[in-house]
C-alpha positions in Angstrom: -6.9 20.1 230.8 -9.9 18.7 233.0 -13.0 19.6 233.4 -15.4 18.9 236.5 -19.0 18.6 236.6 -21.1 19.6 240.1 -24.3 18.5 240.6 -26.4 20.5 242.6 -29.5 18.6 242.7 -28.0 15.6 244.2 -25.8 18.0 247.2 -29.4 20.2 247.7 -30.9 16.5 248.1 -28.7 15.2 250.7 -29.0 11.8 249.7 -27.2 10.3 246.5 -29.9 10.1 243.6 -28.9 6.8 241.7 -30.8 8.3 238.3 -29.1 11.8 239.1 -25.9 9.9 240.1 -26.3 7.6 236.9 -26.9 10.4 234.6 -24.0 12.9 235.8 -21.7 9.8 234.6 -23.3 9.5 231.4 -22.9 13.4 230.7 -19.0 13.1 231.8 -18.8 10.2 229.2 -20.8 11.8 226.1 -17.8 14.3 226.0 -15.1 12.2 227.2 -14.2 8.4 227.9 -11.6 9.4 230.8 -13.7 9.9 233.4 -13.8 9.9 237.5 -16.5 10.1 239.7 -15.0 11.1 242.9 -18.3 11.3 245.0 -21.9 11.1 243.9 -22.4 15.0 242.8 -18.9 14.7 241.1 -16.9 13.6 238.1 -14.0 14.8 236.9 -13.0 14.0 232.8 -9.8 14.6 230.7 -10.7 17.3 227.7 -7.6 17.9 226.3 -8.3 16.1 223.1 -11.8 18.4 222.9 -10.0 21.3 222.1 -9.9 20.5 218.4 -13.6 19.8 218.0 -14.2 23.4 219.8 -11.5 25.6 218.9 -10.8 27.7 215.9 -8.3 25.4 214.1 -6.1 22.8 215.4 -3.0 25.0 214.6 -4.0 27.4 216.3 -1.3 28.2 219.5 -2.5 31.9 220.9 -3.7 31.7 224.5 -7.4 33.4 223.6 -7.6 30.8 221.0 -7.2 28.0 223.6 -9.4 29.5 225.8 -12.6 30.3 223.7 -12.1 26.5 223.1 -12.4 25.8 226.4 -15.0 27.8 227.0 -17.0 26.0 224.3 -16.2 22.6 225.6 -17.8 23.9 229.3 -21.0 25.6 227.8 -21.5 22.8 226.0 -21.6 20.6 228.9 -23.7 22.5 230.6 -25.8 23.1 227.9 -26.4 19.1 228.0 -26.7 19.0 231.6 -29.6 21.4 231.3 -31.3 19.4 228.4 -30.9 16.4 231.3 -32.8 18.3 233.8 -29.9 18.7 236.3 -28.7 21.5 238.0 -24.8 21.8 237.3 -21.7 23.6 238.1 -18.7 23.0 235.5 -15.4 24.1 236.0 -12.1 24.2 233.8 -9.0 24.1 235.1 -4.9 22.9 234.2 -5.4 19.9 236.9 -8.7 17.5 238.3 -8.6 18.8 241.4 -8.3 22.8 241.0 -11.6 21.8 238.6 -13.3 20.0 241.6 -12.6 22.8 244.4 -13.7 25.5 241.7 -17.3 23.7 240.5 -17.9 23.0 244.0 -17.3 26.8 244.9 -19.2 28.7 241.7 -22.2 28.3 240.0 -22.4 28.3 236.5 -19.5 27.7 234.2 -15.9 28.3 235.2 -13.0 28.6 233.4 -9.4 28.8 234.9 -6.4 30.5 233.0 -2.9 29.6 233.5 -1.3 31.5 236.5 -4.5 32.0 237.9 -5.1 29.3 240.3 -4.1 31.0 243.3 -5.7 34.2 242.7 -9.3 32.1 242.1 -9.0 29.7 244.9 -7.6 32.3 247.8 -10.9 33.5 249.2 -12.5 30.2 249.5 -13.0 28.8 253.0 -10.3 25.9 254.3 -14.0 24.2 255.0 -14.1 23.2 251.5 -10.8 21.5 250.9 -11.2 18.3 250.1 -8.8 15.8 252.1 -10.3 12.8 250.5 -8.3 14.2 247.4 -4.6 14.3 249.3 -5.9 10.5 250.5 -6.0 11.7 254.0 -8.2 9.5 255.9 -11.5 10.9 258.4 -9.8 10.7 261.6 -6.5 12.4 260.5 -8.1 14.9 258.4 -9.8 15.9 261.7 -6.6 16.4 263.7 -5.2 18.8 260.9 -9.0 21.0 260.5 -7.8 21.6 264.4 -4.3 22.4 263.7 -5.6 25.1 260.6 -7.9 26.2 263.5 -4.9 27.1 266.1 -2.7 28.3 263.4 -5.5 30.8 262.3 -5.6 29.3 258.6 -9.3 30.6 257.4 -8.7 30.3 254.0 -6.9 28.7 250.9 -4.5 31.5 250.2 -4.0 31.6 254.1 -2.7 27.8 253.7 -1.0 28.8 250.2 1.1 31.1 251.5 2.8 29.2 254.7 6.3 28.3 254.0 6.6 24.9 252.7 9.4 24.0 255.0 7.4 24.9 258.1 4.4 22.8 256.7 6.5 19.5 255.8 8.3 19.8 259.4 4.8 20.0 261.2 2.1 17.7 259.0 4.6 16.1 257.1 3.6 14.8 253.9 0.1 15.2 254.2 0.5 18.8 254.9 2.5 19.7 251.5 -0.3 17.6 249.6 -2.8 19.8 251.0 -1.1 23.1 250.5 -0.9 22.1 246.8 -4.3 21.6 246.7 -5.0 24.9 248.1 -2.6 26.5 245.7 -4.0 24.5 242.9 -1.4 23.0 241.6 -1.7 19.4 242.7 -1.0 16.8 239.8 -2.0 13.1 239.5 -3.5 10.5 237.6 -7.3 10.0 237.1 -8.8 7.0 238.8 -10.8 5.6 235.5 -14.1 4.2 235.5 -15.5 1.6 233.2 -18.1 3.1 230.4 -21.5 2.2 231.8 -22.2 -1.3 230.5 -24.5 -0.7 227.1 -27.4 -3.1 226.2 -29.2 -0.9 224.5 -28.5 0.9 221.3 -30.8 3.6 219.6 -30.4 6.1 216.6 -33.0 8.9 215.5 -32.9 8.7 212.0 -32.6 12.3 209.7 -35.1 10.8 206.9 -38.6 8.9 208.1 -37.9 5.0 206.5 -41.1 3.2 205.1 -39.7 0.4 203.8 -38.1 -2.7 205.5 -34.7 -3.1 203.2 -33.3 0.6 204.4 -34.9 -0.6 208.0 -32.7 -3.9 207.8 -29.6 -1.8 207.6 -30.3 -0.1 210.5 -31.1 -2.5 212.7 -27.9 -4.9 211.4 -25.7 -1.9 212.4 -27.6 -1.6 216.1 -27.5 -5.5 216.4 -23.8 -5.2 215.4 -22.6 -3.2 217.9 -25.3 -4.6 220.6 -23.8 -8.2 219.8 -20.0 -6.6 220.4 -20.8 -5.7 223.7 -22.1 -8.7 225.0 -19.0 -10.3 223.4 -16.7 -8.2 225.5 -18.4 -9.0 228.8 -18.6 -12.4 227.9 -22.6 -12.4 227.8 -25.6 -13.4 225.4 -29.0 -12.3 225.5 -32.6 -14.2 225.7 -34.5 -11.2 224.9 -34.5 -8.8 223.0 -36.6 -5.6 222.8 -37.2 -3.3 219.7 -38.9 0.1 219.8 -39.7 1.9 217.0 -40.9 5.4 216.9 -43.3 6.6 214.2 -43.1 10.0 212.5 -45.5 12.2 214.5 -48.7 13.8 212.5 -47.7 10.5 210.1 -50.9 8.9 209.2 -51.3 4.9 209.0 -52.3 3.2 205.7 -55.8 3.2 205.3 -56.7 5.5 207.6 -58.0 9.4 207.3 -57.1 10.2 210.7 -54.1 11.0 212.1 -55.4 9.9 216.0 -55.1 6.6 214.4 -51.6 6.3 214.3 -49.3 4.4 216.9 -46.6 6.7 217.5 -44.6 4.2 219.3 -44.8 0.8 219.1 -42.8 -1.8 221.0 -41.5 -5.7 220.0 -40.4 -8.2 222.1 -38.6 -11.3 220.8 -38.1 -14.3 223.5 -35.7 -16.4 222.5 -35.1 -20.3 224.1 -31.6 -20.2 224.4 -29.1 -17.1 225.1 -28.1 -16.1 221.6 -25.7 -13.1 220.6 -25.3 -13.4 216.8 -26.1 -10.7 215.2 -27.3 -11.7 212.1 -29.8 -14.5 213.6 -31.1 -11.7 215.8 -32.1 -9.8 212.8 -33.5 -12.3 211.3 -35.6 -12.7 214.0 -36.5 -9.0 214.0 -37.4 -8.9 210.8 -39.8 -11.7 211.0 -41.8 -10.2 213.9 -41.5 -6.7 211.4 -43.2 -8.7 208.8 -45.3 -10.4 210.9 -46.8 -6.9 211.9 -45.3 -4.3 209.6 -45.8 -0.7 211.3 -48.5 1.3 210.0 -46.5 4.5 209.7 -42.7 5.9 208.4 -40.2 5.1 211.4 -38.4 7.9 212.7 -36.3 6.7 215.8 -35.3 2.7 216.5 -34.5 1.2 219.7 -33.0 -2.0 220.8 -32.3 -3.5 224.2 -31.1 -6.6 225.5 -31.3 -8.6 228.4 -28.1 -9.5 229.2 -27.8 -13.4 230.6 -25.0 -16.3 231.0 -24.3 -17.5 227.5 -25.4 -21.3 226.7 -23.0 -23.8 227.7 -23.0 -27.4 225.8 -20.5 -30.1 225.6 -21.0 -33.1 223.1 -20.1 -36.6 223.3 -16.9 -37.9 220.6 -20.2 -40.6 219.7 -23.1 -38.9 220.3 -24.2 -37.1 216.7 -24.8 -33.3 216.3 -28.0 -32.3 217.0 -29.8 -28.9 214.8 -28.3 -25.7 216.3 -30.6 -24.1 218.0 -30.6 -21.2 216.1 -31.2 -22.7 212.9 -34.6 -24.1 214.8 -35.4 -20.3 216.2 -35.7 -19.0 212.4 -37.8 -21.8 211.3 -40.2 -21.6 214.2 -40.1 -17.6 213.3 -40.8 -18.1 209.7 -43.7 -20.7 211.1 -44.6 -18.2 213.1 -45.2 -15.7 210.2 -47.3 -18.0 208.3 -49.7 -19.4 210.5 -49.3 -17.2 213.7 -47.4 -17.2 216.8 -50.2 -18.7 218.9 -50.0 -22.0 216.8 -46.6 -22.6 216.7 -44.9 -24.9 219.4 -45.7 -27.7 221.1 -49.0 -28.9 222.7 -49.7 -28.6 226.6 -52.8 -30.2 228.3 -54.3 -27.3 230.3 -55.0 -28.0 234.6 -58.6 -28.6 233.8 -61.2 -30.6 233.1 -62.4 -29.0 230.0 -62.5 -31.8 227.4 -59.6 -31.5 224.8 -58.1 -28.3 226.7 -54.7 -27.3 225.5 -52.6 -24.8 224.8 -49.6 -24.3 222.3 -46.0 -24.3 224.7 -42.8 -22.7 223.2 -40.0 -24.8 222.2 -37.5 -24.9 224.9 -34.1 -26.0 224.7 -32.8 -28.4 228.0 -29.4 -29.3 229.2 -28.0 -32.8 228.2 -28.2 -34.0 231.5 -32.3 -32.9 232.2 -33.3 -34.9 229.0 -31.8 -37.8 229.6 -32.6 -37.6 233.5 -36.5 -37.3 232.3 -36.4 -39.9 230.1 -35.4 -42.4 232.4 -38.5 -41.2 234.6 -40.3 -41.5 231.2 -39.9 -44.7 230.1 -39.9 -47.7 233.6 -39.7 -50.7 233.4 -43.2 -52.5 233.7 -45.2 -55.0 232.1 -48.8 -54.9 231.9 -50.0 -59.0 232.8 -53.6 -58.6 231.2 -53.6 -57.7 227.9 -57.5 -57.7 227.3 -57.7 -54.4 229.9 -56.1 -52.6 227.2 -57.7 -50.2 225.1 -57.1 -46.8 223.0 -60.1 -43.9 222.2 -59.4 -42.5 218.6 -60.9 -39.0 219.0 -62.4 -37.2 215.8 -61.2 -33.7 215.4 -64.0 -32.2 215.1 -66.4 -34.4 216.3 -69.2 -36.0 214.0 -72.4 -34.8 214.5 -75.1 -37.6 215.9 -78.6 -37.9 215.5 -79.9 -40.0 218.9 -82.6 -41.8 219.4 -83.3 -42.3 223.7 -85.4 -44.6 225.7 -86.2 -44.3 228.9 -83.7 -41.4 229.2 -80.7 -43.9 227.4 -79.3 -43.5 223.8 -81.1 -46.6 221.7 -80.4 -46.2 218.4 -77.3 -43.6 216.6 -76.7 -42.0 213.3 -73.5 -40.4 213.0 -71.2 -39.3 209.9 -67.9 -37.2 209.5 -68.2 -33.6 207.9 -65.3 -34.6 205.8 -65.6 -38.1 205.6 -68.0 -40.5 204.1 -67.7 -42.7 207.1 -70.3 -43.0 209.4 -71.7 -45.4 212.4 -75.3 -46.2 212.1 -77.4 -48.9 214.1 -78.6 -49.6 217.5 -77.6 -49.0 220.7 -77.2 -52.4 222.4 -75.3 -51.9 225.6 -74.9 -48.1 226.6 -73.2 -47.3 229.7 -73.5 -43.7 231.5 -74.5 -40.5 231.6 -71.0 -39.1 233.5 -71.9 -35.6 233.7 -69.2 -33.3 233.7 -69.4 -29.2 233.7 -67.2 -26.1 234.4 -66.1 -22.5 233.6 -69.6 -21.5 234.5 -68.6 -17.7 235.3 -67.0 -17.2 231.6 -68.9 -16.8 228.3 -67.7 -20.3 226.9 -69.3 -22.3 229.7 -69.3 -26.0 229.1 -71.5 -28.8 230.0 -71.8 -32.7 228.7 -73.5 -35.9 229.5 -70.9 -38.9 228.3 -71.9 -42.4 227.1 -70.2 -45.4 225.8 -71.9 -47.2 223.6 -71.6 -50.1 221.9 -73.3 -50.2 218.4 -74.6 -52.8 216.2 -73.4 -51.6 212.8 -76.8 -51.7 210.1 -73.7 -51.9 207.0 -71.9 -54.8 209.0 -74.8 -57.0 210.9 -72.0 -59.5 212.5 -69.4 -55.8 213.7 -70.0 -54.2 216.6 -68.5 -50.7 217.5 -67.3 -49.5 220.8 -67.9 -45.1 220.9 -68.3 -42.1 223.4 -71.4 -40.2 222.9 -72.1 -36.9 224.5 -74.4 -34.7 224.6 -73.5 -30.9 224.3 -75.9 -29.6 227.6 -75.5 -25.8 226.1 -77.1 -26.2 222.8 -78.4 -29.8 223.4 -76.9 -31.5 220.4 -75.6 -35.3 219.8 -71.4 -36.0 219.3 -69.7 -39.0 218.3 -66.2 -38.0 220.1 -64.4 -41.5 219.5 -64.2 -45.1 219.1 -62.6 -47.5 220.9 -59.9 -49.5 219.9 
């Protein structure tokens, strides 16, 4: 038995609705995975297994039986349809394409008995016989609307009851596919379509789950099957996306009030390199879970993936294994969870001037071929001929705080000393070069402003040392810093 579903809302539209279109197919495959979609308002599907989910008992061989069964398979498609927001026809029927002439015809739902095929299709108009069906092509599927037209064939039982000789010797073959299709008793295979590709996985869960041990197990079952997926289309993923749903009225910990409570939250977990193991994926899940534990009982969990080209490496027979990447991903997680994402990876000097501007990049994984291509740019070939022109700046993080003492507008004489150090420079200013003003970020509420100096210092604890230092002055809050010394 087949069953077709009709969409009215994409026909009444005139143009195919992809999220209509994309839904209809879902519906057809919730109730069965044979399915066809012959044009954008229609799929066909195969229930004959249905039958012993809806009927009385499997045993059970009387024809009213069989047909309450069916009955209950095609309310309860349309029932789902409606929960969907779509307008459908379904239709029942021994065959695909008596179903798809009958839920094109009737509204509602449609169920056709044995021996009634004729007697149901007779008064319809030969308008709405579909040749597509019989594989007759546009242009000759014109040519026989004429011939109908000349022969005075108005209707399907008009065409249902020619002779079949008459109809071979004048259409040929064509003709006796369409006069089965009027009579309904066409038979042939369903053109299958693939199960729409699934990267995402979600479950509503019957008890609310406050702790993360019961939430582990669902996840590792979503992840499970999300992972097996992306195995069969030969994918892996570099981000995944977890939604959890909170009970509603729930309130958060700590809280009175129940408008408190995020009654959905949302997780994203980047990941460097395409992955698709399911157990370092929950891992990873669980990490960000502890990192931020939701403030309410979960009630519904949701996973997607973005699907991407699995990693591709090759290693040299001499070149030694290097950490797997995923082993790297959990420790920078577990990093992560400590001390906080945002100081976890690896440093990046910022486009500004902002002295000592950086930011914290995420560890990337690069091909073979890029790493060994940048180091070559990374390390040339040079030799520097004068060695005296080279010098380093050790920078104190955080800077010691000076006490200066100016002259004529230029530092004369420094006392400076680490907060957690009892190191210190302290002595006179003997050759000062500078100010080099430098400023910026004047519209924001961290603006910054500095006069620079390099100074060289006669040391009062070491008469016969000298030390070589950058000074500046802090123009915001006019205070002294000892930023470095010179090498």
């Amino acid at each position: 038995m087949f069953a077709c579903i009709y969409c009215r809302s994409v026909s009444e539209s005139g143009l195919a609705d992809t999220g209509n279109g994309a839904a209809l197919v879902g519906l057809a495959f919730t109730f069965s995975p044979l399915v066809e979609q012959t044009n954008a308002d229609t799929v066909v599907l195969d229930i004959s297994g249905q039958r012993l989910l809806f009927g009385r008992t499997p045993s059970a061989e009387t024809w009213e039986a069989d047909d309450e069964a069916l009955r209950k398979i095609a309310k309860a498609i349309a029932q789902r349809g409606q929960e969907l927001k779509l307008k459908i026809n379904v239709a029942v029927g021994a065959n695909p394409d008596l179903a798809i002439h009958v839920a094109r015809a009737f509204k509602g739902v449609t169920v056709i008995n044995v021996r009634e095929e004729v007697s149901k299709l007779e008064n319809l108009s030969i308008k709405r016989l579909d040749y597509s069906l019989a594989a007759i092509e546009a242009k000759r599927a014109t040519e026989i609307q004429e011939t109908f037209l000349l022969w005075g064939v108005r209707t399907f039982g008009d065409l249902a009851r020619l002779p079949l000789s008459g109809v071979a010797e004048r259409l040929g073959q064509d003709g006796v596919r369409l006069q089965k299709l009027a009579q309904g008793k066409s038979d042939r295979q369903l053109k299958l379509m693939r199960p729409p590709i699934g990267f995402a996985q979600s479950l509503d869960l019957e008890h609310p789950i406050t702790e993360l041990e019961p939430l582990s197990f669902i996840l590792s079952r979503l992840l499970n099957q999300l992972c097996a997926n992306l195995h069969e289309y030969a994918l892996a993923t570099n981000e995944l996306r977890l939604r959890l749903v909170s009970e509603p009225g729930a309130v958060a910990t700590g809280s009175s009030d129940t408008s408190d409570v995020i009654s959905e939250s949302e997780r994203i977990v980047t990941l460097p390199i395409p992955m698709r193991n399911p157990k370092t994926l929950l891992r990873l899940l669980l990490f960000e879970i502890e990192r931020e534990p939701p403030q309410a009982p979960i009630v519904s969990v949701a996973i997607s993936a973005q699907p991407v080209k699995p990693r591709a490496s090759q290693t040299g027979l001499f070149i030694p294994l290097a950490p797997e990447p995923e082993k790297l991903e959990i420790t920078l997680a577990r990093l992560a969870k400590l001390v906080g994402t945002e100081n976890v990876g690896s440093p990046e000097i910022v486009d500004t001037h902002r002295p000592d501007a950086f930011r914290m990049k995420r560890f990337r994984s690069e091909a073979r071929g890029q790493r060994s291509k940048v180091r070559r740019k990374a390390n040339p070939q040079f030799a520097i001929n004068d060695r005296q022109c080279v010098m380093g700046l050790r920078i104190f993080r955080p800077p010691w705080r000076a006490e200066v003492q100016l002259r004529h507008g230029q530092p004369r004489r420094i006392n400076a000393r680490g907060a957690q150090t009892s190191v210190g420079i302290r002595g006179d200013v003997i050759q000062a070069a500078g100010p080099w003003r430098a400023s910026g970020d004047w519209w924001r509420s961290d603006v910054w402003a500095r006069d620079e100096w390099d100074v060289a210092v006669a040391d009062a604890t070491s008469p016969e040392s000298e030390v070589v230092c950058r000074i500046y002055r802090d123009l915001t809050n006019e205070r002294w810093f000892v930023e470095g010394i010179y090498d």
